[in-house]
N, C-alpha and C positions, 0 to 999 in steps of 0.2 A: 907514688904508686906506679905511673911509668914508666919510671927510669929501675923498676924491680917486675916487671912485670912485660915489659917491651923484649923482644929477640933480640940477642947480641948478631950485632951487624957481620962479625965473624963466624957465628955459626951458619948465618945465610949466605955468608960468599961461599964458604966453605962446601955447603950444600949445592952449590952453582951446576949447572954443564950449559953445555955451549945453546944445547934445544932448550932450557929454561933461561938464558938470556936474549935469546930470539922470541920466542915466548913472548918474555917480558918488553920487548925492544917495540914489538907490535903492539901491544896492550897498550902502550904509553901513546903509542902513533896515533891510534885510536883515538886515547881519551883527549890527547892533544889536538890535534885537529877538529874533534868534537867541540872540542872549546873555542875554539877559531868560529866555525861558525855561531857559535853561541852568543860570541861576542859580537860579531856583523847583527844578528837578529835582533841581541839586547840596544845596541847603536841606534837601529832603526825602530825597536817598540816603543823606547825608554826616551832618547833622545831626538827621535822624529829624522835623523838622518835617512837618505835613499838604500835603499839594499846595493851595493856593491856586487854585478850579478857574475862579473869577473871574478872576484875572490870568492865565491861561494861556491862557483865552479870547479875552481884550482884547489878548495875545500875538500869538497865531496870527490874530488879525483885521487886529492893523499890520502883521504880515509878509504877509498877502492882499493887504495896500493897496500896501505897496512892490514886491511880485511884477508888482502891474498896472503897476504904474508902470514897471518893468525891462520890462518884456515889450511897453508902447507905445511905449516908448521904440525897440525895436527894430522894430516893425511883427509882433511876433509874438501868438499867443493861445495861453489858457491850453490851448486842446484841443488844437494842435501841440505844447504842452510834455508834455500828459502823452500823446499820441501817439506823443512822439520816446523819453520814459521806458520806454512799455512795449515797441517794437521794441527799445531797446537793453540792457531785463531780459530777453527773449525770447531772445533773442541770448546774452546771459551765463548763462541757467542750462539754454536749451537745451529752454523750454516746459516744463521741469519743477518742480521743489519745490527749493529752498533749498537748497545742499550748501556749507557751507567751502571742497571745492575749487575749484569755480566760482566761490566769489566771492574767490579766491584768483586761479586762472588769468586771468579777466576778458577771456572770449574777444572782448568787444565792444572791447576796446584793444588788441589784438593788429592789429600793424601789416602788413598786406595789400598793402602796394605803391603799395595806391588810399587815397585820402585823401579821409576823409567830413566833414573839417573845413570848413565855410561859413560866411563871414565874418557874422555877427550883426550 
């Protein structure tokens, strides 16, 4: 079923430009480094080793670099990003403190009719 239902790898280079392998060059930085620290944290919950506060540092500073890099890529900035974060917490918890069921219900996903989706 995969192997008839999977994108031919040729039709995705094919489809390539150079902003969707920057794009994509960030995306992976991201998720890469996300994982780096993932693994320091897992080290230290799972196997009781120390947090390594060095490498968490050097972490969170490649994942600052691929953030910019994701974010020029689309013409955006970091203060639209954390702009757009805190209207759509504001939204989900309602201006208040933290509750399970808000972050349950998720009233910022709750489909309205109107569509605040924009094409990045």
């Amino acid at each position: 079923m995969v192997k008839v239902l999977v994108k031919l790898p040729e039709e995705i280079l094919a489809a390539l430009t150079p902003t969707m392998v920057d794009l994509l060059h960030a995306a992976l930085g991201i998720a890469t480094e996300g994982g780096e620290i993932l693994d320091a944290v897992k080290a230290h919950v799972i196997y009781g080793k120390p947090i390594d506060a060095e490498n968490i540092l050097e972490e969170l500073g490649d994942i600052e670099f691929f953030l910019q890099q994701f974010r020029t890529n689309r013409g955006l900035t970091r203060e639209q990003a954390l702009h757009h974060n805190v209207k759509k917490l504001a939204k989900r918890y309602k201006g208040s403190q933290y509750s399970d069921q808000a972050a349950i219900v998720r009233e910022d996903k709750k489909i309205t009719g109107e569509t605040d989706n924009k094409v990045l």
